[in-house]
C-alpha positions as CSV (number, residue, x, y, z in Angstrom):
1,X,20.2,-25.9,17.7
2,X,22.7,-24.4,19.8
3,X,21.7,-23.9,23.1
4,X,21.5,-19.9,23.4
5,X,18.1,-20.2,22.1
6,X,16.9,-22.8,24.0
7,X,15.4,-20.7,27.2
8,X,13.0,-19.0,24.7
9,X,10.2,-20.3,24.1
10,X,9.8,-21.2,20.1
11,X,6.0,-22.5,20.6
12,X,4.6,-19.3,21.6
13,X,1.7,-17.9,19.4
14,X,-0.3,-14.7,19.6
15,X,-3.5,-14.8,21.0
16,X,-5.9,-12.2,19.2
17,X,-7.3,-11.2,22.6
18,X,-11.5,-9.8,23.1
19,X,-9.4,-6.5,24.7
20,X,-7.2,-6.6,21.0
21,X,-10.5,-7.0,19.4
22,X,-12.2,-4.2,20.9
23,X,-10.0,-1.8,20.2
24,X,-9.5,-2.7,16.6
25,X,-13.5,-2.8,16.5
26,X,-13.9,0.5,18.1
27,X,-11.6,2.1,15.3
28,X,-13.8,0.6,12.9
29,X,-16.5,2.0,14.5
30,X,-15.3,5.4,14.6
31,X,-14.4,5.4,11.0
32,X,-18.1,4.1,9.9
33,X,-19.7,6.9,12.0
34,X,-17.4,9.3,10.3
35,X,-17.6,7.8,6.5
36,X,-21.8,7.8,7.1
37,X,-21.8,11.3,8.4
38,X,-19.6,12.0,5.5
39,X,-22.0,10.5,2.9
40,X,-24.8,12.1,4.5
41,X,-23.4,15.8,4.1
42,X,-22.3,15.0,1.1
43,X,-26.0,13.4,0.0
44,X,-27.4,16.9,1.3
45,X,-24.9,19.7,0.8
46,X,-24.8,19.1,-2.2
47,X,-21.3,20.3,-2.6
48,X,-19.0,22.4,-5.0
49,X,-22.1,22.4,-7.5
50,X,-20.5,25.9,-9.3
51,X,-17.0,24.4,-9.7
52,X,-19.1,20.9,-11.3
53,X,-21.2,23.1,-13.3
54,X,-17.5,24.9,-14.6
55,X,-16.2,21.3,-15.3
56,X,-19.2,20.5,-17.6
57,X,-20.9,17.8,-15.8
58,X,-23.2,17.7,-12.6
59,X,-21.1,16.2,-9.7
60,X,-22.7,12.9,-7.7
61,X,-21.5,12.6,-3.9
62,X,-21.1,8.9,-4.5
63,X,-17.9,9.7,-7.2
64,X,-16.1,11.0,-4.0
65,X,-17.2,7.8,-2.2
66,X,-15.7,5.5,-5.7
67,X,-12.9,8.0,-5.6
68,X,-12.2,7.3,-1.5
69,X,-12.8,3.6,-2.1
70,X,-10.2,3.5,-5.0
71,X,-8.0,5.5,-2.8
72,X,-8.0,2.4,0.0
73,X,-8.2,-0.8,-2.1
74,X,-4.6,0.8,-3.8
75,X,-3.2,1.7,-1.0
76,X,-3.4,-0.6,1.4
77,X,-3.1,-4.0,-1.4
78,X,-0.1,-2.4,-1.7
79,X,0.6,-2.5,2.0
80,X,0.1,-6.3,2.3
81,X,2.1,-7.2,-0.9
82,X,4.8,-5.0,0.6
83,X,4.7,-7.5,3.8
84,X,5.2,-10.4,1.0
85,X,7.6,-8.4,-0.9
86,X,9.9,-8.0,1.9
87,X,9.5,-11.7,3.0
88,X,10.8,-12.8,0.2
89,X,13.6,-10.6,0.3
90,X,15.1,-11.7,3.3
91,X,15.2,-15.6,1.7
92,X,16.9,-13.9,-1.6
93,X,19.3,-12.1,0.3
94,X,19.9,-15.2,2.8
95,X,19.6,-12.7,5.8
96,X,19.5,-14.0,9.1
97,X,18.7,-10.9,11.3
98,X,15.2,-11.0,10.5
99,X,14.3,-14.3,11.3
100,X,12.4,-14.1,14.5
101,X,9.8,-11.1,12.5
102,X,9.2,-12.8,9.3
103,X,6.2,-14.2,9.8
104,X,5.1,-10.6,11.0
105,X,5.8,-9.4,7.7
106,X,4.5,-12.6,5.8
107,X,0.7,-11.9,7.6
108,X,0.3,-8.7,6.1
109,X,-0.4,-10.6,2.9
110,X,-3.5,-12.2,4.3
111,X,-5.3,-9.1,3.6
112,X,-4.7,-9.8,-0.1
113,X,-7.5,-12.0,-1.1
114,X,-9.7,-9.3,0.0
115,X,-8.3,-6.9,-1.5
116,X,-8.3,-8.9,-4.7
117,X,-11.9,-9.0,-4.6
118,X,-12.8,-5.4,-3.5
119,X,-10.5,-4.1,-6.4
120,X,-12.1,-6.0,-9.2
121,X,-15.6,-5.4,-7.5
122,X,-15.1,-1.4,-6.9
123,X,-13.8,-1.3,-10.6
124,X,-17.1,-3.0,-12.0
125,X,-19.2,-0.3,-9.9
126,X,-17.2,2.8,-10.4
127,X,-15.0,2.3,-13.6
128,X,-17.2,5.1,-15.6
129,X,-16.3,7.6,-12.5
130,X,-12.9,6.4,-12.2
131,X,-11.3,6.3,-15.2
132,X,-11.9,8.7,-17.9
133,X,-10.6,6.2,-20.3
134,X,-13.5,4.0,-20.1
135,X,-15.7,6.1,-22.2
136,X,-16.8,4.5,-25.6
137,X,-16.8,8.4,-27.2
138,X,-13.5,8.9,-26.9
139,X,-12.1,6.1,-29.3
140,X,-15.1,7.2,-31.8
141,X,-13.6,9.3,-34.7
142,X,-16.6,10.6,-35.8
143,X,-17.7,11.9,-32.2
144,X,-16.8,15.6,-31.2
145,X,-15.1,14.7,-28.1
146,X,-13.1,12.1,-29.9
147,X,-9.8,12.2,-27.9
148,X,-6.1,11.0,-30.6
149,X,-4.2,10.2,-27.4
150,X,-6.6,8.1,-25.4
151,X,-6.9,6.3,-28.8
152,X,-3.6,5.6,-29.2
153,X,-3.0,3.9,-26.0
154,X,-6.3,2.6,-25.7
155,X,-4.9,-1.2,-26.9
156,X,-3.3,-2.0,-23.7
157,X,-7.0,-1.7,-21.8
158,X,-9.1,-3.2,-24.1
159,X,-7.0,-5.5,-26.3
160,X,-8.5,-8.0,-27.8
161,X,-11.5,-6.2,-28.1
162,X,-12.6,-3.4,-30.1
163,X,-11.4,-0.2,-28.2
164,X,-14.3,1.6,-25.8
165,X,-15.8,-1.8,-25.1
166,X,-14.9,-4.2,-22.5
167,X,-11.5,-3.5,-21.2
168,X,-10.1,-7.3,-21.3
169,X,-6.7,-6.3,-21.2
170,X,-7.3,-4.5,-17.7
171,X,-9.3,-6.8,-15.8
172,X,-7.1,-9.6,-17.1
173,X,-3.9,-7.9,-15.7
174,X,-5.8,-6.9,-12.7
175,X,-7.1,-10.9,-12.0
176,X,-3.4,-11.9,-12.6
177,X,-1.5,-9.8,-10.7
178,X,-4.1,-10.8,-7.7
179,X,-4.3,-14.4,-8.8
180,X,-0.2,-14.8,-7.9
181,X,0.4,-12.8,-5.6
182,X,-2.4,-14.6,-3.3
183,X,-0.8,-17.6,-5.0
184,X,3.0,-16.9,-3.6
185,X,1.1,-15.3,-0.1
186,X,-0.3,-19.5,0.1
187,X,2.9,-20.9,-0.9
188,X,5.4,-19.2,1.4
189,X,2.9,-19.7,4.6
190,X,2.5,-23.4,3.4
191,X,6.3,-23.9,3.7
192,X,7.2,-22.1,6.6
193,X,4.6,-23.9,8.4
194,X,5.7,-26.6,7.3
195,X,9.3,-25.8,8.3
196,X,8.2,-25.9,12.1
197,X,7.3,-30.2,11.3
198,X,9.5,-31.1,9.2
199,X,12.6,-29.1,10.5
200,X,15.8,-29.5,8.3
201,X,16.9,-27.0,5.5
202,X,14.9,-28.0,2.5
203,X,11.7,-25.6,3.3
204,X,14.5,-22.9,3.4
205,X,15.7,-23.9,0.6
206,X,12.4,-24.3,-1.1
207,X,11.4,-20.7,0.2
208,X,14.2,-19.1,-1.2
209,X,13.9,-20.2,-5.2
210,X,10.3,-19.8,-5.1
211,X,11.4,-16.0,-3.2
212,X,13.8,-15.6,-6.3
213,X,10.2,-16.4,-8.6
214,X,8.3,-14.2,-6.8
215,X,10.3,-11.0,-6.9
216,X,10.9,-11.5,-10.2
217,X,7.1,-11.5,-10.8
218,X,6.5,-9.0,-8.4
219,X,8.6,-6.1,-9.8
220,X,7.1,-6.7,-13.3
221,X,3.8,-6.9,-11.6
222,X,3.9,-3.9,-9.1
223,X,5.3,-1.5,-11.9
224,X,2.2,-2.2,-14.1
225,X,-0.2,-2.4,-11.0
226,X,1.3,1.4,-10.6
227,X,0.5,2.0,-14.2
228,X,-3.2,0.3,-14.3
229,X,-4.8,1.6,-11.6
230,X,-3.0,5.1,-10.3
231,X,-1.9,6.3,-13.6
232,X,-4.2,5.9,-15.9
233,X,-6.6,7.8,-14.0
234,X,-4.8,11.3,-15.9
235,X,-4.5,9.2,-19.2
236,X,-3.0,12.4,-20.9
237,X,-0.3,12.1,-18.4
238,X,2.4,10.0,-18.1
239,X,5.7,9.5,-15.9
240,X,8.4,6.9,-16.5
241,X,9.6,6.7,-13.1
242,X,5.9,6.2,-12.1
243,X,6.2,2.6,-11.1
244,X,8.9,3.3,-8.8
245,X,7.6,6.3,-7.0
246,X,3.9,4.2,-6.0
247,X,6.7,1.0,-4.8
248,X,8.6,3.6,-2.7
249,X,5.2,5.1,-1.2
250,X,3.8,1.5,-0.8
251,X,7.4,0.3,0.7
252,X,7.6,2.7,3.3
253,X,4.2,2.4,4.7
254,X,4.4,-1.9,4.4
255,X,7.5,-1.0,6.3
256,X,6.2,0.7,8.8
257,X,3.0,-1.3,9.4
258,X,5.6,-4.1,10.0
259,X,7.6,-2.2,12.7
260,X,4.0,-1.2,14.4
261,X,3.0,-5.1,14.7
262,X,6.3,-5.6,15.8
263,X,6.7,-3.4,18.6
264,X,3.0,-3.9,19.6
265,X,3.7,-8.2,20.0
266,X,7.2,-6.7,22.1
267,X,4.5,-4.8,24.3
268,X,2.4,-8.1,24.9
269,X,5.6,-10.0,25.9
270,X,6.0,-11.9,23.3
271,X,9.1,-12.2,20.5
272,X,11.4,-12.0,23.3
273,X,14.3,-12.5,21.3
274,X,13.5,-9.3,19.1
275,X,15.7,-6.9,20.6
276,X,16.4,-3.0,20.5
277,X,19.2,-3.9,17.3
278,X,16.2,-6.0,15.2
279,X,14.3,-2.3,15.6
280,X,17.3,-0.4,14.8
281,X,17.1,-1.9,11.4
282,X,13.7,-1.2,10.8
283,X,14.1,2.0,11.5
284,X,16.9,2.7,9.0
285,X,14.9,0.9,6.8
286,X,12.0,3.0,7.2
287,X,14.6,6.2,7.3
288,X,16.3,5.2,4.1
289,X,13.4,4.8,2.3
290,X,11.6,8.1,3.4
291,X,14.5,9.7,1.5
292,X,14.5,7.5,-1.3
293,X,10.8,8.3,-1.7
294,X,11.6,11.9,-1.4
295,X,14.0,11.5,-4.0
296,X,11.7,9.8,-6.3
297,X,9.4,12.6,-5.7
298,X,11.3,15.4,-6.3
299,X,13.2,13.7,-9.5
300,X,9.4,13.0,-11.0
301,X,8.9,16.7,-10.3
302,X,11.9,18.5,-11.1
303,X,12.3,16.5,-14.3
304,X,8.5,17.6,-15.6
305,X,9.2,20.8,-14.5
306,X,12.8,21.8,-15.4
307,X,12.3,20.7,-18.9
308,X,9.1,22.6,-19.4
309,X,7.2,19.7,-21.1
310,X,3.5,21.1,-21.7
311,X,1.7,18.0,-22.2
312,X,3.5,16.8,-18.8
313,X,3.6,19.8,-16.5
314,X,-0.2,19.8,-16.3
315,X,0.1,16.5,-13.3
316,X,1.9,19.1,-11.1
317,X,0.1,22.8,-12.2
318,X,-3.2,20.8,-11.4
319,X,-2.7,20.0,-7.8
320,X,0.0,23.2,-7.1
321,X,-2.6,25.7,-8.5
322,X,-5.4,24.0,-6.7
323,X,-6.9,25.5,-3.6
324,X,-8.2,22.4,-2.1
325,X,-4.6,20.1,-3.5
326,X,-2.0,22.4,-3.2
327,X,-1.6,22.2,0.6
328,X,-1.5,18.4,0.2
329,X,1.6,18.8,-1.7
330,X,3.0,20.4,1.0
331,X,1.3,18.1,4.0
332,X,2.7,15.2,1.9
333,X,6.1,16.2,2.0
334,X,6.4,17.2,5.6
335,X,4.7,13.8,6.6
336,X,6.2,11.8,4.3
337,X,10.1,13.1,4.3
338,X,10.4,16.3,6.8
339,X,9.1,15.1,9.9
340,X,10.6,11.4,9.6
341,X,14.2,12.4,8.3
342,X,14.4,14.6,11.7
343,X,12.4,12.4,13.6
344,X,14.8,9.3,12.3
345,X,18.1,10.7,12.0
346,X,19.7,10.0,15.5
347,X,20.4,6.4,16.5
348,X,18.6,6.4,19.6
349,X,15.3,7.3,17.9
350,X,15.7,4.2,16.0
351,X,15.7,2.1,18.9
352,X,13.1,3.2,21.3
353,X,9.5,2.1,20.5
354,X,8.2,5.6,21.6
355,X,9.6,7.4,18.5
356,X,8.9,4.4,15.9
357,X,5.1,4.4,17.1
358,X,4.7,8.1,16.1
359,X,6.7,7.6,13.0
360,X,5.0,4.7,11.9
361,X,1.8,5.9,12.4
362,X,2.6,9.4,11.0
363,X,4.2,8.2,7.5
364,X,1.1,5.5,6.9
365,X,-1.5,8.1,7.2
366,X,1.3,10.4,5.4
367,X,1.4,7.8,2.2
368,X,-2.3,7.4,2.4
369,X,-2.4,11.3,1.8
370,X,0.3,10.5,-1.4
371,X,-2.4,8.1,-3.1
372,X,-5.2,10.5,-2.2
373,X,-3.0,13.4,-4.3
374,X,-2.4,10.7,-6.9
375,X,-6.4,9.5,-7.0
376,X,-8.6,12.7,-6.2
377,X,-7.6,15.8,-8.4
378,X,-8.0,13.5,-11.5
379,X,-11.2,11.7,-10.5
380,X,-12.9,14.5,-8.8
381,X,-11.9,17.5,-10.0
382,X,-12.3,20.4,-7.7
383,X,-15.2,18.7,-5.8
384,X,-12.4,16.3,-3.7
385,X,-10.5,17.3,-0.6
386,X,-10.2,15.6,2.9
387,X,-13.6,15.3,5.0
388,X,-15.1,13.1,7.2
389,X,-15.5,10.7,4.5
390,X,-12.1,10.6,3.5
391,X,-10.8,10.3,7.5
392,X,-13.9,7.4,8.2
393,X,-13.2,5.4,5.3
394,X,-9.5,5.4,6.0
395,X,-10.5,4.0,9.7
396,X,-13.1,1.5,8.5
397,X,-10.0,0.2,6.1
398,X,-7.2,0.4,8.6
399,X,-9.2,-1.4,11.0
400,X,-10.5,-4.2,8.6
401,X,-7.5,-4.9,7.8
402,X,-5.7,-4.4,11.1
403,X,-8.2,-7.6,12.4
404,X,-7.7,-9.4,9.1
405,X,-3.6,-9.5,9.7
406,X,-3.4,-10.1,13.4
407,X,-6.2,-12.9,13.0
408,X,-4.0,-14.8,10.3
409,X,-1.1,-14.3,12.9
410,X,-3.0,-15.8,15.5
411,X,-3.1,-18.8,13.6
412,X,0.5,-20.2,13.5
413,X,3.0,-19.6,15.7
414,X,5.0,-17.0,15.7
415,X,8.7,-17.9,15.4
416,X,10.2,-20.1,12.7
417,X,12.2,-22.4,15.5
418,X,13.4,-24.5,12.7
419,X,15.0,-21.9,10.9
420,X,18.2,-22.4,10.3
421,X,19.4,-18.7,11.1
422,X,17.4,-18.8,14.1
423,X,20.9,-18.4,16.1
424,X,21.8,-15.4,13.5
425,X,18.9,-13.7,14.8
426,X,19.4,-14.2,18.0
427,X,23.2,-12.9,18.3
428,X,22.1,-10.0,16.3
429,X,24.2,-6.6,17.3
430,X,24.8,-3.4,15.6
């Protein structure tokens, strides 16, 4: 190793601090005192009872707290395989810019285990509120409410079983989508661990085929993910760039979550070598792919609604003609593509930490108000919206898995000294 690098220090390790700990803590404490106040009106008020009545079925404060849980367990699994994801794509692509913040975006998977298990677990409890397709009546002929297009694609939830029983098909998909992406997660912290012993270019080597495996798995995966649990919510409904649009949404906010970590190890002195050019590039990253999520959106949209397609249409005319959605729509868009592409767009505000940390923080609660417009109109109904339940459970997840990340960072050391493009990284200018 040349000897540039040398005057850094390559041991150095984060220290997951009791002032850290606090903080995250105090977050989480917020968002519990929020969620239980929000249960608690919720319990009591009663809510939209006239709009449940209209629907045809009495409303149950605990579908909005399913609905809310749903909301998190997508949304921030997708943030931690995102953090995997774009791990893997700096071996693929052989890039050497990014070395010294790899393993920053390799510990955002530690959160998937967890997530694994609070997926499968929530869709045990809540499946019947959920997803409408989990209702034995709809795949009975004889019964009134009988429903010919749930029927039809009602083999890819429950095959091999009979339809309207136990969806195998799901819970399979759902336990093997976890099962190797927890599996990859192991494998690439295993070998870049072992990179720091064993120095040399083999664990490089090995992290870049088993990279090539993984993304290979991981865009089949993701798409279906998309299709399984966000989708099939509307089951009437269906999109084909679908997949896509929830990678772009999850990409974004993995992206910025990354940046956020990045900038707040800068502020504790640590990654010296990470310098205003590494966080020029994640912020065109992040700007790029604000406009390719926007462009995802409006192609969905325009598509649906340019060609006038009945069955289709209904998605949008759902959440546009809604009074508690159709502000959303517009919130989403200014949070997720207005406010960053002006916020993003000069070079200088891609370099200073000041602007990233209000971007950052604006487009992940931005994309966590995407999902919610994916999850609530077609689980709730007209009883949904954004409350203190909504804002507390959002907290309670953000910090849980805030601790969960920067513990499992705490744990190795930061920088891959035995990377081979350790210099790369170091040299890097734009």
């Amino acid at each position: 190793m040349a000897h540039d690098v040398q005057h850094y220090n390559l041991d150095q390790k984060f220290e997951f601090t009791a002032a850290t700990k606090k903080a995250v803590f105090m977050v989480l404490g917020i968002g519990a005192a929020l969620l239980i106040l929000g249960i608690v009106m919720a319990v009591f008020g009663g809510g939209h009872h006239e709009a449940a009545e209209a629907e045809g079925h009495a409303f149950h404060w605990y579908e909005r707290l399913y609905a809310n849980l749903w909301i998190n367990n997508v949304y921030f699994t997708g943030i931690a395989i995102i953090g995997v994801f774009f791990f893997a794509i700096q071996y693929a692509a052989q890039a050497g810019w990014s070395t010294a913040i790899i393993r920053v975006m390799l510990s955002l998977g530690n959160w998937l285990p967890i997530a694994g298990v609070l997926m499968i677990v929530t869709f045990f409890i809540a499946n019947h509120d959920l997803f409408h397709w989990t209702h034995a009546y709809l795949f009975d002929k004889a019964s009134p409410e009988y429903d010919k297009i749930i029927d039809g694609k009602g083999s890819f939830f429950y095959w091999p079983m009979a339809k309207g029983t136990f969806p195998v098909f799901y819970i399979f998909r759902m336990v093997l989508f976890f099962g190797f992406w927890v599996f990859f997660f192991k494998k690439f912290q295993s070998l870049t661990y072992n990179e720091d012993l064993i120095g040399g270019t083999s664990s490089w080597y090995k992290i870049r085929s088993w990279s090539a495996y993984f993304l290979i798995f991981f865009a089949v995966s993701s798409s279906i993910a998309a299709w399984d649990w966000v989708m099939s919510i509307d089951t009437h409904w269906f999109s084909t760039l679908f997949g896509w649009y929830v990678f772009s949404s999850w990409f974004v906010a993995g992206l910025s979550t990354i940046t956020l970590i990045t900038i707040f190890l800068k502020s504790q002195g640590l990654l010296e070598m990470v310098n205003e050019n590494h966080v020029h590039d994640l912020g065109k990253f992040i700007f790029g792919f604000t406009i390719f999520w926007a462009y995802l959106w409006f192609s969905q949209f325009l598509l649906i609604y340019y060609a006038n397609i009945p069955e289709e249409t209904v998605y949008f005319i759902e959440r546009l003609s809604s009074d508690i959605y159709g502000p959303y729509i517009f919130v989403n868009l200014a949070m997720n593509f207005a406010l960053p592409f002006l916020l993003l767009m000069t070079r200088d505000s891609k370099r200073h930490g000041v602007f990233l940390k209000l971007v950052c923080a604006l487009i992940i609660a931005g994309h966590w108000v995407d999902f919610f417009l994916m999850v609530q109109p077609g689980t709730l109904g007209h009883n949904g919206g954004v409350g203190f339940m909504e804002v507390g459970m959002f907290l309670v997840y953000g910090a849980a898995f805030t601790f969960v990340v920067l513990s499992g960072l705490a744990k190795g050391k930061l920088i891959p000294k035995n990377h081979p493009m350790l210099e790369e990284s170091y040299h890097h200018h734009i």
